[in-house]
ROGU-713799 format. One record per residue: y, z, x of N, C-alpha, C, O in turn; residue number from 1. Coordinates in steps of 0.1 Angstrom, whole numbers, plus 5000, padded with zeros to 4 digits. Atoms other than C-alpha are relative to their C-alpha. Example, Ala and Ser with C-alpha at 12.3 -4.5 7.8 and 13.67 -1.06 7.14 Angstrom:
     nv     nw     nu    cav    caw    cau     cv     cw     cu     ov     ow     ou   seq
   4988   5000   5009   4955   5078   5123   5012   5000   5009   5012   5007   5019     1
   4989   5000   4991   4989   5071   5137   5011   5008   4992   5022   5009   4997     2
This chain:
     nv     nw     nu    cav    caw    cau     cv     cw     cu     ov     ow     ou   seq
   4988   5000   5008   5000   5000   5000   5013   5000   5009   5022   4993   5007     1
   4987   4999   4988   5024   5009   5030   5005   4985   5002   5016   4982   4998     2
   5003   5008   4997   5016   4977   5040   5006   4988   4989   5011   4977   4993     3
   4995   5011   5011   5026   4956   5009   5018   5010   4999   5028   5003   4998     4
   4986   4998   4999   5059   4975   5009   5005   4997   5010   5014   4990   5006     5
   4990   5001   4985   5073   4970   5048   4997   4982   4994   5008   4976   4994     6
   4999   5015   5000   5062   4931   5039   5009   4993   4990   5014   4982   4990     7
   4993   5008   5007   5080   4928   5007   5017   5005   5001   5026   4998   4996     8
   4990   4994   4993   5109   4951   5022   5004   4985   5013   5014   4978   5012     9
   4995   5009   4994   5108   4926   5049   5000   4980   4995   5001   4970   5002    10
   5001   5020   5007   5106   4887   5026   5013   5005   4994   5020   4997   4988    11
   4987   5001   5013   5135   4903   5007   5015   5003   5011   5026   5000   5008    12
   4989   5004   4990   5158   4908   5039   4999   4983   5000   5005   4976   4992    13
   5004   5015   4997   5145   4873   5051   5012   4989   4991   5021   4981   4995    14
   4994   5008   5011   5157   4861   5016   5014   4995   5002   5020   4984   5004    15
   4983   5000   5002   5189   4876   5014   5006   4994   5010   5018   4990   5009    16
   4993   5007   4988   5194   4863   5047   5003   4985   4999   5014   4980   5001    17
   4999   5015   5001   5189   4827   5041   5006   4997   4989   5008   4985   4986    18
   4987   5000   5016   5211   4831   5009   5010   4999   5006   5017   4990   5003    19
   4983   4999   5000   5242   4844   5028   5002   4989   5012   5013   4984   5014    20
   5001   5011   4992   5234   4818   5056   5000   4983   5000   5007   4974   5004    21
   4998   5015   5008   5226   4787   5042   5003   5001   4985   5015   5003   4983    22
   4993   4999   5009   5228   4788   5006   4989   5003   4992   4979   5004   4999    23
   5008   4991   5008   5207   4803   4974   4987   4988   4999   4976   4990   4994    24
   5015   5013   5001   5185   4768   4976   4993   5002   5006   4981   5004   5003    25
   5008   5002   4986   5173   4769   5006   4993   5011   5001   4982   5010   5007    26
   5010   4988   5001   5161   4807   4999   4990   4994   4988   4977   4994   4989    27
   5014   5001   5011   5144   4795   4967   4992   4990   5006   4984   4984   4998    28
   5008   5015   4995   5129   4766   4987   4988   5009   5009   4976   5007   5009    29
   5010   4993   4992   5116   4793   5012   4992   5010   4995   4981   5012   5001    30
   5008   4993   5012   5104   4818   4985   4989   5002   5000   4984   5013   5001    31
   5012   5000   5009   5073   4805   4975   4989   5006   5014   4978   5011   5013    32
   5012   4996   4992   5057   4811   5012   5000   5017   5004   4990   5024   5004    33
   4999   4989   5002   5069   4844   5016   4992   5008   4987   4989   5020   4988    34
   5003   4995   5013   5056   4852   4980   4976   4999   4995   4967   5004   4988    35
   5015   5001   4997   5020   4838   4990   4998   5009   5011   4991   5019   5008    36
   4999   4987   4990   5022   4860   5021   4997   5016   4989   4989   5024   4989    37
   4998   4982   5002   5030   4892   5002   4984   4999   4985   4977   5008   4980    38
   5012   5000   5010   5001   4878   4975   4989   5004   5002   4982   5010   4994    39
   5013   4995   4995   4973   4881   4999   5003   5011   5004   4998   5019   4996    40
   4998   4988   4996   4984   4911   5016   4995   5011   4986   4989   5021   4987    41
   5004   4989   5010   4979   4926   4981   4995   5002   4992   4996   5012   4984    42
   5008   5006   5003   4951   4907   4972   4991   5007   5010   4984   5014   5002    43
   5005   4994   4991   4934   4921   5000   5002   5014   5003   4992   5020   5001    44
   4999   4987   4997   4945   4955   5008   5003   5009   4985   4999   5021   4986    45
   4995   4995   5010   4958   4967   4973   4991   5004   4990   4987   5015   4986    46
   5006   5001   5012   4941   4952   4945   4981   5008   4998   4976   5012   4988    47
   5017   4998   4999   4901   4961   4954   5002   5017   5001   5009   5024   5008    48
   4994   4986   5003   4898   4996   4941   4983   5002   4993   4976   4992   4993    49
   5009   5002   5005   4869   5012   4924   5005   5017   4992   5007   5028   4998    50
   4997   4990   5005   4876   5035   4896   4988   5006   4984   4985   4999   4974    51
   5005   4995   5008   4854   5060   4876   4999   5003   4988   5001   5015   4987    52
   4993   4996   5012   4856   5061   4838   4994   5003   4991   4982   4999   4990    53
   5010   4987   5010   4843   5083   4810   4989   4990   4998   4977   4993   5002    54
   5011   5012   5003   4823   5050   4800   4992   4994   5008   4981   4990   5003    55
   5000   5005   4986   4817   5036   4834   5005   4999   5014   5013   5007   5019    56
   4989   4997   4989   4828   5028   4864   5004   4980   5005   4996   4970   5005    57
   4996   5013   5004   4853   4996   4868   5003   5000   5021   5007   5010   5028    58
   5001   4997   4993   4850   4982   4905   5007   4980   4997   5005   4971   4990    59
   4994   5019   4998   4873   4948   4918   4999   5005   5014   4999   5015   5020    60
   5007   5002   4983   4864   4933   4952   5012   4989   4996   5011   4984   4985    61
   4990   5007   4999   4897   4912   4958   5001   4995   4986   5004   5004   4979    62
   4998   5006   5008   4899   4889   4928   4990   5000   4990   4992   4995   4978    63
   5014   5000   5012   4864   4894   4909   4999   5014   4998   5001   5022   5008    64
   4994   4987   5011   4866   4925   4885   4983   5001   4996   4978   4990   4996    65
   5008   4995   5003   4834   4944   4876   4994   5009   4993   4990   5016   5002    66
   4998   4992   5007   4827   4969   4847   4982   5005   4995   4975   4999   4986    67
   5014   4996   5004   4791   4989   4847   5002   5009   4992   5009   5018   4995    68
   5004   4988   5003   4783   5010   4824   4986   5009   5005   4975   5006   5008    69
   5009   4989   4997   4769   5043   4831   4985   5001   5000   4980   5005   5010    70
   5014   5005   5001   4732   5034   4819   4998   4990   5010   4991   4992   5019    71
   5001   5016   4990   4734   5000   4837   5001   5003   5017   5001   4994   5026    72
   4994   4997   4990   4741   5024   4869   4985   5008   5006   4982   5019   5002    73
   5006   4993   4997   4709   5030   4888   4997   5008   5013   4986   5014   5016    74
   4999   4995   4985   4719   5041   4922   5014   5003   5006   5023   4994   5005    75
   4986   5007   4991   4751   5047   4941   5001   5010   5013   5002   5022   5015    76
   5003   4988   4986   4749   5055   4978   5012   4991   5008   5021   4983   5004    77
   4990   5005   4991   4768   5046   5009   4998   4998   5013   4995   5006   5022    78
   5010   5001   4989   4759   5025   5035   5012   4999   5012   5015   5008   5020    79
   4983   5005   4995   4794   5008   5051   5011   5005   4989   5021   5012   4991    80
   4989   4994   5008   4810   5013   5019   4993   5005   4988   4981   5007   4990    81
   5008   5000   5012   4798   5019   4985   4994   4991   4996   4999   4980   4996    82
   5007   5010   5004   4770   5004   4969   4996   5010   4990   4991   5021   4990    83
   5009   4996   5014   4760   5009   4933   4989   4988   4998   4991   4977   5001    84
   5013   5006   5002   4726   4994   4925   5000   5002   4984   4997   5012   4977    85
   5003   5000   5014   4726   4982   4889   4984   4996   4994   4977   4989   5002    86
   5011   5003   5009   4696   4977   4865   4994   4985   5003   4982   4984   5005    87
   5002   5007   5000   4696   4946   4867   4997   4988   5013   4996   4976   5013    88
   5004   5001   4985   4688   4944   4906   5015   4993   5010   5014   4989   5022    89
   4991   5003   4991   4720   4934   4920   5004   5012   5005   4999   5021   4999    90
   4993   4996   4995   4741   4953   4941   5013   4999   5005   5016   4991   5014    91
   4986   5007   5003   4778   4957   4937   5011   5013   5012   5015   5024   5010    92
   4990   4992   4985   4799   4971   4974   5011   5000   4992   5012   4994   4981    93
   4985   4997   5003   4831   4981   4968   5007   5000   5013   5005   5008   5022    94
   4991   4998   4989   4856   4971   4991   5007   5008   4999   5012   5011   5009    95
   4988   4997   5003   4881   4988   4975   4999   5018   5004   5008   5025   5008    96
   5004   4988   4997   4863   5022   4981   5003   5009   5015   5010   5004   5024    97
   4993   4995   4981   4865   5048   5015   4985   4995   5002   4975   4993   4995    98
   5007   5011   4992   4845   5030   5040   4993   5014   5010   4996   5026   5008    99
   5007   4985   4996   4818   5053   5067   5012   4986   5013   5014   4974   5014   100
   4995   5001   4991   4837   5055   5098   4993   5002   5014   4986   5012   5015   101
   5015   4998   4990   4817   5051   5131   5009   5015   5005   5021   5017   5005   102
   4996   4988   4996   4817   5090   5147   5005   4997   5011   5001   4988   5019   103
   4994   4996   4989   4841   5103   5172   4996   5001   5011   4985   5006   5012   104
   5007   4995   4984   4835   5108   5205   5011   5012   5004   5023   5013   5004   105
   4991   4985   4997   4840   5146   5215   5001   5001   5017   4992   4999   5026   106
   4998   4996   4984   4858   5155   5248   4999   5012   4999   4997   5018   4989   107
   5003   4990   4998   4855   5185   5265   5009   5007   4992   5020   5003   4991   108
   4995   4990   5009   4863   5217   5240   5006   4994   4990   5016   4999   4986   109
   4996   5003   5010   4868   5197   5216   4985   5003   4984   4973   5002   4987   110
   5014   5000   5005   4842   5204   5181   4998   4986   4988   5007   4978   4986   111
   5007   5010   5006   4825   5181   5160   5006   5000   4988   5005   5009   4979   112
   4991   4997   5012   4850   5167   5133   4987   4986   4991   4980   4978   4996   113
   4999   5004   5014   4839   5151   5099   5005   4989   5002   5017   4991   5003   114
   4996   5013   5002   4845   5115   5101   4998   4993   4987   5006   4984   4984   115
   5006   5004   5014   4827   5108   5067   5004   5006   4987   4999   5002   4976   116
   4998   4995   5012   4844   5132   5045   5003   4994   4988   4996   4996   4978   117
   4996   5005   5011   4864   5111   5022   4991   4993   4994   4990   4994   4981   118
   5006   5010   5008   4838   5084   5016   4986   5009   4992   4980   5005   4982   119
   5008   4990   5006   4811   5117   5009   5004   5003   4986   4997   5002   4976   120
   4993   4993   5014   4838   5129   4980   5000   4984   4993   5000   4982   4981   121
   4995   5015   5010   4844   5093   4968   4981   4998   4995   4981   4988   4987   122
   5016   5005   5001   4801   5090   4962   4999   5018   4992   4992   5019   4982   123
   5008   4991   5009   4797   5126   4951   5007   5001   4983   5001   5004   4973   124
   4991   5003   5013   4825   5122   4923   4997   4988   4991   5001   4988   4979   125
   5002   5011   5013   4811   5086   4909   4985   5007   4999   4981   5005   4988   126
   5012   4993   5007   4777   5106   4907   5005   5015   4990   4998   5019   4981   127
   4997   4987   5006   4791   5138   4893   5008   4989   4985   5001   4992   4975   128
   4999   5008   5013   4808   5112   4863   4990   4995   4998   4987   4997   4986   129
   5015   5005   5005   4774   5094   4862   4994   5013   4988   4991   5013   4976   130
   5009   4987   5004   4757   5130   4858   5006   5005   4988   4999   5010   4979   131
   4995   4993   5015   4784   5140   4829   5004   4990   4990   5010   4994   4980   132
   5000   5011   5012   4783   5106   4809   4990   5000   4990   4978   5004   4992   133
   5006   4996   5010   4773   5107   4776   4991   4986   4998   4994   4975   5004   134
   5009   5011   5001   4743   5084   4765   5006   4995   4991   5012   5002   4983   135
   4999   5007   5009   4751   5052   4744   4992   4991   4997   4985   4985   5005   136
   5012   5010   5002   4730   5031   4725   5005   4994   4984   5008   5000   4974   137
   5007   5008   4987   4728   5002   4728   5012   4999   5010   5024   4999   5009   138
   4998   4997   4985   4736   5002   4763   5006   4982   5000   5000   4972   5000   139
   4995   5011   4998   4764   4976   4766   4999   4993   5009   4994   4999   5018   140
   5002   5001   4989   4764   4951   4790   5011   5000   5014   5022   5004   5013   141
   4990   4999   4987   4778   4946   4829   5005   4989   4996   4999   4979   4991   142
   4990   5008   5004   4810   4929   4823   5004   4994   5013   5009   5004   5018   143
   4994   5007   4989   4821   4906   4855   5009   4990   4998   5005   4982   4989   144
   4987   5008   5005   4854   4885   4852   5010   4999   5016   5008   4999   5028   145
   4992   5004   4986   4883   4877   4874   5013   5013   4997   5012   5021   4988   146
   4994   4996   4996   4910   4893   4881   5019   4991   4996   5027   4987   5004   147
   4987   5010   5000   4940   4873   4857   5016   4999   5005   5023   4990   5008   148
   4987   5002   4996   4971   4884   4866   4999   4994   5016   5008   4986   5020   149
   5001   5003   4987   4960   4878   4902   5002   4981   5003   5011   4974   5008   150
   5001   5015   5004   4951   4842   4895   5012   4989   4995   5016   4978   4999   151
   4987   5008   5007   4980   4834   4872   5009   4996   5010   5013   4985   5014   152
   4990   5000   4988   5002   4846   4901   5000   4992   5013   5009   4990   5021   153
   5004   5008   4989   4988   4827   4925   5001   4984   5000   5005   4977   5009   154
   4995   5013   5002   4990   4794   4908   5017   4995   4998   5023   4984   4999   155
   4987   5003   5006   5024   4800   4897   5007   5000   5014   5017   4993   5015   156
   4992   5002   4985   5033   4806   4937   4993   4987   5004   5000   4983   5014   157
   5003   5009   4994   5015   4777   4946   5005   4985   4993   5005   4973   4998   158
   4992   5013   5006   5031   4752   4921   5017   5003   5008   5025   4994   5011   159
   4985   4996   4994   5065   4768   4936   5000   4991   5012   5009   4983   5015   160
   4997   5003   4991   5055   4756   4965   4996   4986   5004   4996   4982   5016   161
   5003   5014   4997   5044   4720   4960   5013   4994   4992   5015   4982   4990   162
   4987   5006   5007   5076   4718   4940   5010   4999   5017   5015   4989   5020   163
   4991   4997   4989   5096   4733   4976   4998   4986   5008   5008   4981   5014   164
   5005   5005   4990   5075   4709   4993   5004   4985   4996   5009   4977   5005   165
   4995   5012   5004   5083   4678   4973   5014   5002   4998   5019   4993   5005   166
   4988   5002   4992   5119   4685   4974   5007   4999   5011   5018   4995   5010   167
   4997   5001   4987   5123   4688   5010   4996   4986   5004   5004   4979   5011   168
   5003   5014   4998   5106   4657   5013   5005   4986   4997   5003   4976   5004   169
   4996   5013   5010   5122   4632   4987   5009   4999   5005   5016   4990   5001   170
């Protein structure tokens, strides 16, 4: 998240700059790449998240969106990152999740820290909601989809910029 702020902190100097410099065209001409920049940055680091919910648990890997329910949930361990093992034999990582961290190396007098805590609490909390979900029946199914506003936004920056591109051209 830091990360998508210093970059759109920095396209919006950029902007204003090339506004009071050349003139407010030439910023909206340069826009659209700046605006694909700050897309993936938040397409990648932002959007992939994996969140626990009375019903299930809803998990997006960059742009593909995933919604198991609780029944549909027959495993969830941690190998790199999270992995839930659904019913239906797939297995669904979460990037979005805490990741295992390779262990520290201890120098002298130093003791043996915890490298794995967060991603422990992030795996005992989607079992601890597993363990307190109530049964439903019938057992809806895994929902997989995209991710629209991402998509929308994405086309709408990339028409921007075959528009930028054919004006500079013509």
């Amino acid at each position: 998240m830091a990360l998508l702020v210093i970059c759109s902190v920095l396209s919006a100097v950029m902007l204003i700059d090339a506004a009071v410099r050349a003139d407010v065209g030439t910023a909206l001409l340069l826009a659209p790449w700046m605006l694909l920049v700050l897309w993936f940055v938040y397409v990648v680091g932002v959007a992939s998240r994996v969140r626990a919910q009375r019903d299930g648990v809803f998990v997006q890997n960059l742009l593909r969106t995933t919604f198991a329910p609780w029944a549909r949930v027959q495993r969830i361990d941690m190998r790199w990152q999270i992995e839930i093992a659904l019913d239906d034999g797939s297995r669904l990582t979460c990037f979005g999740g805490p990741s295992r961290r390779r262990p520290q190396r201890l120098g002298p007098g130093r003791t043996k820290e915890d490298a794995n805590g967060d991603a422990d609490d992030a795996v005992a909390a989607l079992r601890r909601a597993k363990a307190n979900a109530e049964s439903v029946s019938p057992v809806p199914p895994i929902r997989r989809g995209w991710d629209i506003p991402a998509v929308v936004a994405l086309l709408a920056i990339v028409a921007w910029a075959v528009i930028a591109v054919l004006v500079t051209r013509g």
